[in-house]
C-alpha positions as CSV (number, residue, x, y, z in Angstrom):
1,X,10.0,-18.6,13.9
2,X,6.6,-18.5,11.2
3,X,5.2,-16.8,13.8
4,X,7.5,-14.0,13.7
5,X,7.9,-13.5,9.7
6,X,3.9,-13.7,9.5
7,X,3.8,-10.8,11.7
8,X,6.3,-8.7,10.1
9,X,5.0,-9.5,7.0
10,X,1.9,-8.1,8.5
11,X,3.2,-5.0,9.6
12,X,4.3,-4.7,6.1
13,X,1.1,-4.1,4.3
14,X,-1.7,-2.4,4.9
15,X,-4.9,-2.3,3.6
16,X,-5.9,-0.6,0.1
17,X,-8.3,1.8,2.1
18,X,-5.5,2.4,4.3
19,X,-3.2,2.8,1.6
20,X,-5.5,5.7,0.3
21,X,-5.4,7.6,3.2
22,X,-1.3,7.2,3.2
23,X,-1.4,8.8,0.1
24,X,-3.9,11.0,-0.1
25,X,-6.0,9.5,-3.0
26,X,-9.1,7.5,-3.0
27,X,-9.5,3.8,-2.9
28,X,-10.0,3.1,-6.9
29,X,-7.2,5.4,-7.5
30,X,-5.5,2.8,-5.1
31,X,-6.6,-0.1,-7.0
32,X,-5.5,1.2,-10.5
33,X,-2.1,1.8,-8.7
34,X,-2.2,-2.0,-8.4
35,X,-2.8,-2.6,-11.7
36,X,-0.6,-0.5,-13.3
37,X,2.7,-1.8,-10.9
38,X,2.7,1.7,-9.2
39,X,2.4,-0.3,-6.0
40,X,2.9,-3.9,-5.0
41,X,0.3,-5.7,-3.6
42,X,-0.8,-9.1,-2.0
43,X,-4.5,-10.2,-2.0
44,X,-5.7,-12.9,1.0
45,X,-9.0,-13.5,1.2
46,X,-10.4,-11.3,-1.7
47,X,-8.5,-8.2,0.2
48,X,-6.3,-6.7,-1.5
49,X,-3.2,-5.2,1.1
50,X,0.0,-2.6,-0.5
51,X,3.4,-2.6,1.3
52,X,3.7,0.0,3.7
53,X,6.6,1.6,2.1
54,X,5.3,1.8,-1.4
55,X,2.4,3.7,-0.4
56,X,5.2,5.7,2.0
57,X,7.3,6.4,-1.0
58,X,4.4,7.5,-3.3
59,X,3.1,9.9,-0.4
60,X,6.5,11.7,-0.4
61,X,6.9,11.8,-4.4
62,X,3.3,13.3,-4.3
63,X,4.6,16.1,-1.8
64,X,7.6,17.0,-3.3
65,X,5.4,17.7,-6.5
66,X,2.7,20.1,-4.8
67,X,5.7,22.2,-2.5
């Protein structure tokens, strides 16, 4: 049963990097995100990793403001 939450927990978050790339920003931008409460975050290891759908949500909000 751990086994299964750790891995959708996993699926959950992706990396800050990756996060970037979902939104179309660069990795710092990414980071000050974090610190601001734009996006939630968890850090393991010294990495820091967003949830998925924040970085979903902020991609669409971005593309609703350029169309």
């Amino acid at each position: 049963m751990a086994e299964s939450k750790r891995r959708k927990v996993r699926a959950e978050l992706i990396r800050g990097m990756d996060a970037a790339k979902v939104i179309g920003v660069s990795r710092p931008t990414v980071l000050a995100m974090v610190a601001r409460g734009e996006l939630r975050s968890k850090t393991v290891g010294g990495l820091i990793f967003v949830f998925r759908e924040d970085a979903e949500r902020l991609a669409a909000e971005r593309a609703e403001k350029v169309a």
